[in-house]
Structures are given as C-alpha cells and as structure tokens.
DSSP file (Angstrom, degrees, kcal/mol; ACC not computed):
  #  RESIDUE AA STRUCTURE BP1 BP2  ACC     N-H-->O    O-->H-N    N-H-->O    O-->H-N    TCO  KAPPA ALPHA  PHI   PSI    X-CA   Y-CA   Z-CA
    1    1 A X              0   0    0      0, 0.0     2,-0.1     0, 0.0    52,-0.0   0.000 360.0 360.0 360.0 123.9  106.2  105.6   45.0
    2    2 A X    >>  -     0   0    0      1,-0.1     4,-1.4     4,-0.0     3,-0.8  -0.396 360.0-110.9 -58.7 138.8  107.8  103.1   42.5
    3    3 A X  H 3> S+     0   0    0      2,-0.2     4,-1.0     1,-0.2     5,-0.2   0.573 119.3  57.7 -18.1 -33.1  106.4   99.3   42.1
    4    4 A X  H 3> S+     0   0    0      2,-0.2     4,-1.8     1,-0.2    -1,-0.2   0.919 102.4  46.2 -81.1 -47.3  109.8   98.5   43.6
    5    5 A X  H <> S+     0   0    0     -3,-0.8     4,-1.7     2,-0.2    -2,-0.2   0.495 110.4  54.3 -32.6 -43.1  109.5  100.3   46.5
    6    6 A X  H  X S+     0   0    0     -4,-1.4     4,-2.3     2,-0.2    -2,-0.2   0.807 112.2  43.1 -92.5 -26.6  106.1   99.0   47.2
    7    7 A X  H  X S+     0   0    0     -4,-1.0     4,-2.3     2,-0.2     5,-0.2   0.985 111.1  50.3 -66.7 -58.3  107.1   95.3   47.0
    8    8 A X  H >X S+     0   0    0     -4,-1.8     4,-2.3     2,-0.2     3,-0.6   0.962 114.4  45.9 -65.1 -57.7  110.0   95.5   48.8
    9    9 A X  H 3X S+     0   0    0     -4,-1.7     4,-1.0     1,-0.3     5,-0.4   0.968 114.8  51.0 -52.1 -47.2  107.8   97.6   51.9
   10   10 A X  H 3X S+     0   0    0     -4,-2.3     4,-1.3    -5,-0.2    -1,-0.3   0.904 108.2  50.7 -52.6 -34.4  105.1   95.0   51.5
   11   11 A X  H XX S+     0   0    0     -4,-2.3     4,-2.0    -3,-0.6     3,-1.1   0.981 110.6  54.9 -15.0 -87.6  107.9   92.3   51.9
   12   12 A X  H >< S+     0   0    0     -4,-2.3     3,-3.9     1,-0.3     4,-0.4   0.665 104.7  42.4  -3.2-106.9  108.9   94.1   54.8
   13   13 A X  H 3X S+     0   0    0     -4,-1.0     4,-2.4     1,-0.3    -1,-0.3   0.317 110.5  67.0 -75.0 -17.1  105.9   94.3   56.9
   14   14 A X  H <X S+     0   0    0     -4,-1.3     4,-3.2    -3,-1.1    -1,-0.3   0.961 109.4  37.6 -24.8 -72.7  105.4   90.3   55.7
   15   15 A X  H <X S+     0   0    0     -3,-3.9     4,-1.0    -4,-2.0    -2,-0.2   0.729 107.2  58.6 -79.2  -4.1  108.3   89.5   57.6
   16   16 A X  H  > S+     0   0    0     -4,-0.4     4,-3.1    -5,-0.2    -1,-0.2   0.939 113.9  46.2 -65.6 -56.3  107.8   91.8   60.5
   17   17 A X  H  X S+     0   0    0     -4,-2.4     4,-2.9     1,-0.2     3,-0.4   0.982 109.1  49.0 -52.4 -51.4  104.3   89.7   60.9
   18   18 A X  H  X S+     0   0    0     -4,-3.2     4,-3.1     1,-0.3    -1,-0.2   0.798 110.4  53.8 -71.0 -15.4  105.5   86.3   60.5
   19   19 A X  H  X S+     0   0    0     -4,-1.0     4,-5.7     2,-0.2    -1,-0.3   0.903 107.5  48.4 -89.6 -20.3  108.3   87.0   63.1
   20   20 A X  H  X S+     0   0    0     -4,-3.1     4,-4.0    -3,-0.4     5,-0.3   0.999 106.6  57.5 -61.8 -53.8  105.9   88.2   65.7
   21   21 A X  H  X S+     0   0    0     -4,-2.9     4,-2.1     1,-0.2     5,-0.3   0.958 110.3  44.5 -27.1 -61.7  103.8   85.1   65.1
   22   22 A X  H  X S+     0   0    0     -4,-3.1     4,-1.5     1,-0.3    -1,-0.2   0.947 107.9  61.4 -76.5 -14.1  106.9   83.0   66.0
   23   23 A X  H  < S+     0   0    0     -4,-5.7    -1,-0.3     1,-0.2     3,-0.2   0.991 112.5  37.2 -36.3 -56.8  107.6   85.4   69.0
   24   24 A X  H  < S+     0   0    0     -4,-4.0    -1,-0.2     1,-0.2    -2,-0.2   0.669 117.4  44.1 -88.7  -7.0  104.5   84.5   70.4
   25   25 A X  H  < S+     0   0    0     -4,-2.1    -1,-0.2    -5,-0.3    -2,-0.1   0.653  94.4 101.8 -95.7  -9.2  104.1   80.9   69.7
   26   26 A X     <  -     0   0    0     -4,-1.5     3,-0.0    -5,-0.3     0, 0.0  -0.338  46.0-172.6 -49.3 139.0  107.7   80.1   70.6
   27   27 A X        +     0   0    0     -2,-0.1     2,-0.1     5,-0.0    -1,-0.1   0.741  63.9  84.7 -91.1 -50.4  108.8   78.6   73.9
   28   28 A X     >  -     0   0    0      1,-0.1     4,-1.5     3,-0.1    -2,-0.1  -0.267  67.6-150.5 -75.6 123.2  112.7   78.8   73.7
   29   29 A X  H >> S+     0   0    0      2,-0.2     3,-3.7    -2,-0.1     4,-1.2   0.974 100.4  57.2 -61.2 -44.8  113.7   82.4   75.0
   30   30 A X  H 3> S+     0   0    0      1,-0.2     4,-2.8     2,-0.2     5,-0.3   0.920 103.0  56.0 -26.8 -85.4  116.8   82.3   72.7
   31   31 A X  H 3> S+     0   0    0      1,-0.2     4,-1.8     2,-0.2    -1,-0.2   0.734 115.7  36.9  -9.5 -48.3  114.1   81.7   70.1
   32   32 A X  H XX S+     0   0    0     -3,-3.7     3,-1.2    -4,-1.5     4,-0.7   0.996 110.1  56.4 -81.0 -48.6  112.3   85.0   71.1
   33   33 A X  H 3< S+     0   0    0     -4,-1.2    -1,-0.2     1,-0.3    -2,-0.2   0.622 102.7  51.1 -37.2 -39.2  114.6   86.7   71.8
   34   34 A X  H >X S+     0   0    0     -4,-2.8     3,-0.8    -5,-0.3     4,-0.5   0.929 114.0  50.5 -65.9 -46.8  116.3   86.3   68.2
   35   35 A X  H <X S+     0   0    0     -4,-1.8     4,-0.9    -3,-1.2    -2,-0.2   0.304 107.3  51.2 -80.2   9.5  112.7   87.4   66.6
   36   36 A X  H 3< S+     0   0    0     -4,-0.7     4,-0.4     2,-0.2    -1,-0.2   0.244 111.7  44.9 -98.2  -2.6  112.4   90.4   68.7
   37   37 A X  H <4 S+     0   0    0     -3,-0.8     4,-0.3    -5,-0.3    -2,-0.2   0.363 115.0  54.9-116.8  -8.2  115.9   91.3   67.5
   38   38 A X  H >X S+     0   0    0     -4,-0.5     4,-1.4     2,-0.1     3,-1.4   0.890 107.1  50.3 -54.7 -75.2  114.5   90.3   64.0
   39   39 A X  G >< S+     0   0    0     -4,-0.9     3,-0.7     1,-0.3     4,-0.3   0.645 101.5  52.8 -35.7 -43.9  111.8   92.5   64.3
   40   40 A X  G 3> S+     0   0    0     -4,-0.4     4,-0.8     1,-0.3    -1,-0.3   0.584 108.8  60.3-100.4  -4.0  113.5   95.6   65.2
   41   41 A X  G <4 S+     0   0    0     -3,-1.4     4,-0.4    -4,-0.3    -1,-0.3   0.812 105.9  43.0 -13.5 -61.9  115.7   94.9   62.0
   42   42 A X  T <X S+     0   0    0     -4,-1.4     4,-1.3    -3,-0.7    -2,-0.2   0.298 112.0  51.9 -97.0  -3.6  113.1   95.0   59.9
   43   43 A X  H  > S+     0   0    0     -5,-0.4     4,-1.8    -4,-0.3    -3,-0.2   0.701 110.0  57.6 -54.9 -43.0  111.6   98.3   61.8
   44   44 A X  H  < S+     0   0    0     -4,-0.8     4,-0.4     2,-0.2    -2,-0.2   0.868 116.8  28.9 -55.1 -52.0  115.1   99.3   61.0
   45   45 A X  H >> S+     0   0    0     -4,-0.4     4,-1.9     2,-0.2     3,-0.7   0.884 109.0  65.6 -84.5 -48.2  114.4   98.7   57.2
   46   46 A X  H 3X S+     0   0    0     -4,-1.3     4,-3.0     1,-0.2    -2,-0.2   0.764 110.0  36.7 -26.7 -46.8  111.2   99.3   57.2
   47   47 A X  H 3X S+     0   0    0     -4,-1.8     4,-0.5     2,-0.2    -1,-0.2   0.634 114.0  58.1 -95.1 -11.1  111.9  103.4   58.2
   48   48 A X  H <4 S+     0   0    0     -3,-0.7     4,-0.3    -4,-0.4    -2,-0.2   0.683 102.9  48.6 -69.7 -46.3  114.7  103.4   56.3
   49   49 A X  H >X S+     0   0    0     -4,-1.9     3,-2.0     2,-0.2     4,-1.8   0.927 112.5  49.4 -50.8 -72.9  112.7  102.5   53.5
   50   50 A X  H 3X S+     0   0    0     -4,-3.0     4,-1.9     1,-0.2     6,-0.4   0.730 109.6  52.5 -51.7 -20.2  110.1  105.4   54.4
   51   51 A X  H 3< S+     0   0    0     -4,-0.5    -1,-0.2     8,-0.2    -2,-0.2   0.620 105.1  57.9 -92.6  11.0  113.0  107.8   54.7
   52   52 A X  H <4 S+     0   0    0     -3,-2.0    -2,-0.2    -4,-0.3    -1,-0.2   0.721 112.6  38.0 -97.2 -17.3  114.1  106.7   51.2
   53   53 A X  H  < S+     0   0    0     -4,-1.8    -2,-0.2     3,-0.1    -3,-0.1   0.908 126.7  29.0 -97.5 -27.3  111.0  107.6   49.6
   54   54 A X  S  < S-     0   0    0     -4,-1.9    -3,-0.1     2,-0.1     3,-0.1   0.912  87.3-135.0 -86.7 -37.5  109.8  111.2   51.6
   55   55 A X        +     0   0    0      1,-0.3     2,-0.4    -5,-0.3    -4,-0.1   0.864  45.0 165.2  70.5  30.7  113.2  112.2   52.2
   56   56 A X    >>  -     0   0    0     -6,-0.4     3,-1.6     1,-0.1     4,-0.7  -0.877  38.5-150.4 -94.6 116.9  111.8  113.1   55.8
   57   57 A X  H 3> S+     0   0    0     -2,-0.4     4,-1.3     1,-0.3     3,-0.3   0.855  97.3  73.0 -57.9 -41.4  115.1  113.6   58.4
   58   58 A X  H 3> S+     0   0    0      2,-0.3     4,-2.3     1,-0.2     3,-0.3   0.776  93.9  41.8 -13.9 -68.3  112.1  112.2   60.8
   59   59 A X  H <> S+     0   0    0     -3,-1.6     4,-0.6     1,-0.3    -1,-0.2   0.787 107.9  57.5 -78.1 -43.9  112.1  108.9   59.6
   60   60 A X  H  X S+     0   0    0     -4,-0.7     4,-1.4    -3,-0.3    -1,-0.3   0.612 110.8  55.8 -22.6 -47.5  116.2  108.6   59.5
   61   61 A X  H  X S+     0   0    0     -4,-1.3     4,-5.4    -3,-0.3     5,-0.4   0.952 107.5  43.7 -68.7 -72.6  115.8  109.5   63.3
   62   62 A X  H  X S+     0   0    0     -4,-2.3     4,-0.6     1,-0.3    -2,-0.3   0.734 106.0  53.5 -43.6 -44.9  113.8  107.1   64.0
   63   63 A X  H  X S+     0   0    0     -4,-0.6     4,-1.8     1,-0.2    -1,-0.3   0.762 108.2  55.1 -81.1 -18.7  115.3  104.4   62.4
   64   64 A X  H  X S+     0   0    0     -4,-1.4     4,-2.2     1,-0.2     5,-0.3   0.945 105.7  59.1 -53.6 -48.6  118.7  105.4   64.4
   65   65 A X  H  X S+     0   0    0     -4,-5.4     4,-1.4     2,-0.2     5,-0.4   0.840 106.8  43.0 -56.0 -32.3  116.4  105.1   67.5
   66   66 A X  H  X S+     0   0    0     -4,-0.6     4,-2.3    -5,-0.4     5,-0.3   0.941 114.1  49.8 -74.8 -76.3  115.5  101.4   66.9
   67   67 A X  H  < S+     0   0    0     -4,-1.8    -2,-0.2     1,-0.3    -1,-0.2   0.374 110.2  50.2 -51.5 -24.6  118.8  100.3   66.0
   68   68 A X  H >X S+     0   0    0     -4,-2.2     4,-2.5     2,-0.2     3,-0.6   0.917 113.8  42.1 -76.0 -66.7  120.3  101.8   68.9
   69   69 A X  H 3X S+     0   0    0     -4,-1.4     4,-2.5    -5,-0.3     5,-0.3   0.982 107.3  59.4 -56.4 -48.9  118.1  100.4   71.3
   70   70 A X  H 3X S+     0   0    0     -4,-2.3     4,-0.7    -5,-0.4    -1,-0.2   0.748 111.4  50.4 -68.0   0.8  117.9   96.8   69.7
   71   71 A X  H <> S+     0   0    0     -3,-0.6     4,-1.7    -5,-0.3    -1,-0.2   0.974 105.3  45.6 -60.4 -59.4  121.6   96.9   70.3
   72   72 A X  H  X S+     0   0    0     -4,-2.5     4,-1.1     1,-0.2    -2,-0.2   0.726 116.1  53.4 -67.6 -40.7  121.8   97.9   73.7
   73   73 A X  H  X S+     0   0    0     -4,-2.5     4,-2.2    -5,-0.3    -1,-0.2   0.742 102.9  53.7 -75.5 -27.6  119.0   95.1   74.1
   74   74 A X  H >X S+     0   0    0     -4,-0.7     4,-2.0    -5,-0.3     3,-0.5   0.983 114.0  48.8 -48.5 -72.2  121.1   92.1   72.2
   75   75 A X  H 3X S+     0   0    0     -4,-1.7     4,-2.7     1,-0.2     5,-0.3   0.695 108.5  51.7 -34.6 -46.1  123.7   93.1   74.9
   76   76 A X  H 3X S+     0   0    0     -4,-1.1     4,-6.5     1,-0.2    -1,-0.2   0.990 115.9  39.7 -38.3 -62.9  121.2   93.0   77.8
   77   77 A X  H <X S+     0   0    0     -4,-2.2     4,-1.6    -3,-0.5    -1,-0.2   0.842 110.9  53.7 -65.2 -30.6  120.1   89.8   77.0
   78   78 A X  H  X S+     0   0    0     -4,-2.0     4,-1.5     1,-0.1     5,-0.3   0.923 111.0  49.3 -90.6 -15.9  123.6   88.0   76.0
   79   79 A X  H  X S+     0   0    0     -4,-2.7     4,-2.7     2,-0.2     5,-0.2   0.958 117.8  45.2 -47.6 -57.7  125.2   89.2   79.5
   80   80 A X  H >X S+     0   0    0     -4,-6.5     3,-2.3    -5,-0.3     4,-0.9   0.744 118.5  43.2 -50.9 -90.0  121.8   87.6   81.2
   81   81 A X  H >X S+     0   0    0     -4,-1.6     3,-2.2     1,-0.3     4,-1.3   0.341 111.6  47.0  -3.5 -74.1  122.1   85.1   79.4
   82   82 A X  H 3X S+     0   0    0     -4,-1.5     4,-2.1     1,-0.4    -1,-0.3   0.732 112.4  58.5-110.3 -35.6  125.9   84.4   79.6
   83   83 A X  H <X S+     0   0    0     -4,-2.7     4,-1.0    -3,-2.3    -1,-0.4   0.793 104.9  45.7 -82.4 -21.6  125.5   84.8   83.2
   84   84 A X  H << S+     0   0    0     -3,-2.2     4,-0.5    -4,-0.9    -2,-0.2   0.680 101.6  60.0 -43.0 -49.4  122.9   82.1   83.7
   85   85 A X  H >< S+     0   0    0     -4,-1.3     3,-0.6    -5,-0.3    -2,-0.2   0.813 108.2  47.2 -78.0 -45.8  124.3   79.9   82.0
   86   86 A X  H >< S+     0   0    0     -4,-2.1     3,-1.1    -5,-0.2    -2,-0.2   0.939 107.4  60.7 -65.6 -32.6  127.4   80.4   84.7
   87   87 A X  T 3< S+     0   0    0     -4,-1.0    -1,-0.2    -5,-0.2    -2,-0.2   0.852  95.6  54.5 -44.4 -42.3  125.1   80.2   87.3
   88   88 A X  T <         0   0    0     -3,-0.6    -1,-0.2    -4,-0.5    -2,-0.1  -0.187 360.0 360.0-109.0  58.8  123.7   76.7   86.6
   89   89 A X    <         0   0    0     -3,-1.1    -1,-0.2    -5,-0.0    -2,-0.1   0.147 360.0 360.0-115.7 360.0  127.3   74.9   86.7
C-alpha cells in the first residue's frame, strides 16, 4: 500500500470518529441525523478505498450496500421529517 493511500484511509477513519462523537453528544436530530448520513459516506469511501487497493469485487459490494441503504434512510427521515413539521401547524 502506497503512503498516499495510507494517509488518505487514516484521514478517513479520523473523520468517521469525530462524526460519531458529534452523533452522540448532539441534541438536534437534524444534527444526527446529518452525521449518521456523514458517516455512512465515509463507510462509503472508506471501502471504496479498500477495493482500490485489493481489487476485492467484495469490497465494491459492500460499499454499494452502504450507499444504498444510507439513501433509502435520507429519504426515511426527510418524509418524517417533512411530515412533522406539517403536523405541528
């Protein structure tokens, strides 16, 4: 694995921590909700990353998996959401 490659994963997994910190010490659900749709970004990149160095179809799977589901879950959340908000008018 190139020097480049290993900064950039350590990077990564930097920001993967610091966003869970503010998941859990954050109040405003927007707020989590944005760093838990950070996170699986940087899951996103993170395996993307691993399939760029092994050149394992595995890892490529996987990162499809994330992305798909933190889609489906933005969606979730900006219908609740959008629908809440209509509720308390």
């Amino acid at each position: 694995m190139s020097i480049l490659m290993m900064i950039s994963t350590g990077i990564i997994i930097l920001t993967c921590l610091l966003l869970v910190f503010e998941a859990v010490k954050e109040r405003d659900v927007l707020v989590k909700v944005l760093a838990f749709d950070l996170i699986g970004v940087t899951g996103v990149s993170l395996f993307l990353m691993l399939y760029t160095n092994n050149r394992n179809p595995f890892f490529l799977n996987i990162a499809q998996l994330i992305a798909i589901v933190g889609f489906v879950t933005a969606l979730v959340f900006a219908f609740y959401l959008s629908e809440m908000s209509k509720g308390d008018k």
